[in-house]
C-alpha positions as CSV (number, residue, x, y, z in Angstrom):
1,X,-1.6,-3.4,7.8
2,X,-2.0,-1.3,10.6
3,X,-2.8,2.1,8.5
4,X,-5.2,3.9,6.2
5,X,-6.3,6.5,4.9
6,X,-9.4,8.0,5.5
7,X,-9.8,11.6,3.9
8,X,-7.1,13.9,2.4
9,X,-8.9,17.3,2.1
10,X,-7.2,20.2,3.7
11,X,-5.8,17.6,6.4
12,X,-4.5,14.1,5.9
13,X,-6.9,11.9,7.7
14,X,-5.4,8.6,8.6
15,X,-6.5,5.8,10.8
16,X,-3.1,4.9,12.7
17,X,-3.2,1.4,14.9
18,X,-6.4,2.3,16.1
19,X,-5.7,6.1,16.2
20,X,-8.0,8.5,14.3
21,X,-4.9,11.6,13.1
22,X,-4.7,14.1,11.1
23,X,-1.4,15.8,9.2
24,X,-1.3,19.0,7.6
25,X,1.1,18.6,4.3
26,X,4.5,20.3,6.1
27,X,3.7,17.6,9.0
28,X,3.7,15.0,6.4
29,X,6.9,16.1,4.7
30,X,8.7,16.2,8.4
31,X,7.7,12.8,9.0
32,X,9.1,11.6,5.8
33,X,12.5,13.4,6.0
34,X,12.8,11.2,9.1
35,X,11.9,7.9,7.9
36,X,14.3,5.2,5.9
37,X,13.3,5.6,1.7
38,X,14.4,4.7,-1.4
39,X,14.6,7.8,-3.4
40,X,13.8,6.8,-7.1
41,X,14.6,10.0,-8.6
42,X,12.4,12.8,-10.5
43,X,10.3,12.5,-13.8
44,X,9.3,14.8,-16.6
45,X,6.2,14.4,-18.1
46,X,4.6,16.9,-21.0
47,X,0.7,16.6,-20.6
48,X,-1.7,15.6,-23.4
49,X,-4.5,17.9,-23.2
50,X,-8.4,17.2,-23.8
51,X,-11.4,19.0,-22.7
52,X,-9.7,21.0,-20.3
53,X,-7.6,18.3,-18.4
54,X,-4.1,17.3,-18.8
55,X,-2.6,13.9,-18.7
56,X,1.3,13.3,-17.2
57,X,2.7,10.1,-17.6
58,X,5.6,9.0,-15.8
59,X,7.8,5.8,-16.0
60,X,9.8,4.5,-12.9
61,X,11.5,1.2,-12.3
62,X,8.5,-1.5,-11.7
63,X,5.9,1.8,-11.1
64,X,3.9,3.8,-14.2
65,X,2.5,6.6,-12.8
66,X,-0.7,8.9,-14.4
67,X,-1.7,12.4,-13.1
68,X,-4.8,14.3,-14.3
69,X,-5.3,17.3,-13.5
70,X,-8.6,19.4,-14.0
71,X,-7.7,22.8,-14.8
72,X,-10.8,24.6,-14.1
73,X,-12.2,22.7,-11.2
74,X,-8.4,22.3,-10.0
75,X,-9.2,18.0,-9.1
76,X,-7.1,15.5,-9.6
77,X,-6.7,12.1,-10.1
78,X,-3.5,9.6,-9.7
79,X,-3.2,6.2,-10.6
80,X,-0.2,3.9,-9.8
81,X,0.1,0.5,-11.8
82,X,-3.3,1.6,-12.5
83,X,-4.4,1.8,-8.6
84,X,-6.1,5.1,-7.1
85,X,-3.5,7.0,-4.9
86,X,-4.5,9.8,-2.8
87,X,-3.8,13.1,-3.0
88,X,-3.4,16.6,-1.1
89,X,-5.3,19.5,-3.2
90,X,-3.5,21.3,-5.4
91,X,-1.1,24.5,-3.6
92,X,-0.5,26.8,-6.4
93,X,1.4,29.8,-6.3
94,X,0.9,32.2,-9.6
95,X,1.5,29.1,-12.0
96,X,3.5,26.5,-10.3
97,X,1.6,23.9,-8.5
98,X,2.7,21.4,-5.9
99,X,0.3,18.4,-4.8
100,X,1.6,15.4,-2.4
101,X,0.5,11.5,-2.9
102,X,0.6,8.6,-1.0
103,X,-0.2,4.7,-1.8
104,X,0.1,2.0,1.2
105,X,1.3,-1.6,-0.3
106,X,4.2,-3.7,1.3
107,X,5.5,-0.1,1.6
108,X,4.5,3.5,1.4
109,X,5.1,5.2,-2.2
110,X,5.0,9.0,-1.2
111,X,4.7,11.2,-4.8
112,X,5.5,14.9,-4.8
113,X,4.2,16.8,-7.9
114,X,5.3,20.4,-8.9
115,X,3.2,21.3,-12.3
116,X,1.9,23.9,-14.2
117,X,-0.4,23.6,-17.5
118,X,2.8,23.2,-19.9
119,X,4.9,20.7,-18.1
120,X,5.3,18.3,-14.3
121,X,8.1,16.9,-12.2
122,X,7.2,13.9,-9.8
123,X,9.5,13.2,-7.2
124,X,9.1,9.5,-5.7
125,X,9.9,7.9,-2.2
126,X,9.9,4.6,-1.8
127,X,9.0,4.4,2.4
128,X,9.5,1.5,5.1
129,X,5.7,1.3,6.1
130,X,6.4,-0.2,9.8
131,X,9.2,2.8,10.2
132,X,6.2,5.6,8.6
133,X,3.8,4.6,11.1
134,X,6.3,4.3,13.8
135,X,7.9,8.0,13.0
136,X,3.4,9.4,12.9
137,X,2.9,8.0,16.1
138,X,5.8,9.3,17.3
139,X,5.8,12.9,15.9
140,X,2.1,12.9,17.3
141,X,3.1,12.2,20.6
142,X,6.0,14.6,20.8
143,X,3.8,16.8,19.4
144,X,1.1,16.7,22.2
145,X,3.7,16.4,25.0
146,X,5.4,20.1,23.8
147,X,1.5,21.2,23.8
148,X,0.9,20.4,27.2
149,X,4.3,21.7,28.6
């Protein structure tokens, strides 16, 4: 595979055929619209609560997905078929909270999560990997070419 990730802190850090980029979240979310997906729909979850973190559960087709969230510190974890995915910090605004996921296997599985302490949505895109790293490279360039004009 010609793609990782290196870091997701305030910027996606990825290491893209041989490239060293980074994406802020809106980036991310433009490059997305423009690949091919899969959309498999949006979950509920309620959380179950201990010690000041909640855990949402959600069920798709083939893919069980767990989000914990760390109220106080505001970290999080996911895990996919019980695999780390990363994730953007949480964005909240007054309650809500959105956080973006991504998880590289024959394909790219690109989560968006809008929570709050009582209740969570995930969102799930099922990406062509060779048409995701096709659609960075070329966002990048375009990118830098409207820079320099």
């Amino acid at each position: 595979m010609s793609i990782a990730i290196k870091s997701w802190d305030e910027k996606l850090s990825l290491r893209v055929r041989n490239l060293d980029l980074e994406l802020e979240n809106e980036e991310i979310r433009e490059i997305v619209n423009k690949v091919k997906k899969i959309d498999l729909g949006i979950r509920e979850s309620q959380p179950k609560v201990s010690n000041e973190i909640s855990e949402f559960c959600f069920s798709f087709p083939n893919i069980e997905v767990k989000l914990l969230v760390d109220w106080t510190s505001q970290d999080t974890k996911c895990l996919i078929n019980g695999k780390d995915a990363f994730l953007s910090r949480l964005s909240c605004f007054g309650v809500e909270c959105t956080s973006l996921g991504i998880m590289f296997s024959r394909d790219v599985q690109f989560l968006i999560f809008s929570l709050n302490e009582r209740r969570a949505f995930l969102h799930i895109l099922v990406l062509d990997i060779n048409s995701f790293i096709n659609e960075i490279i070329f966002y990048k360039l375009n990118k830098k070419f409207k820079v320099a004009d």
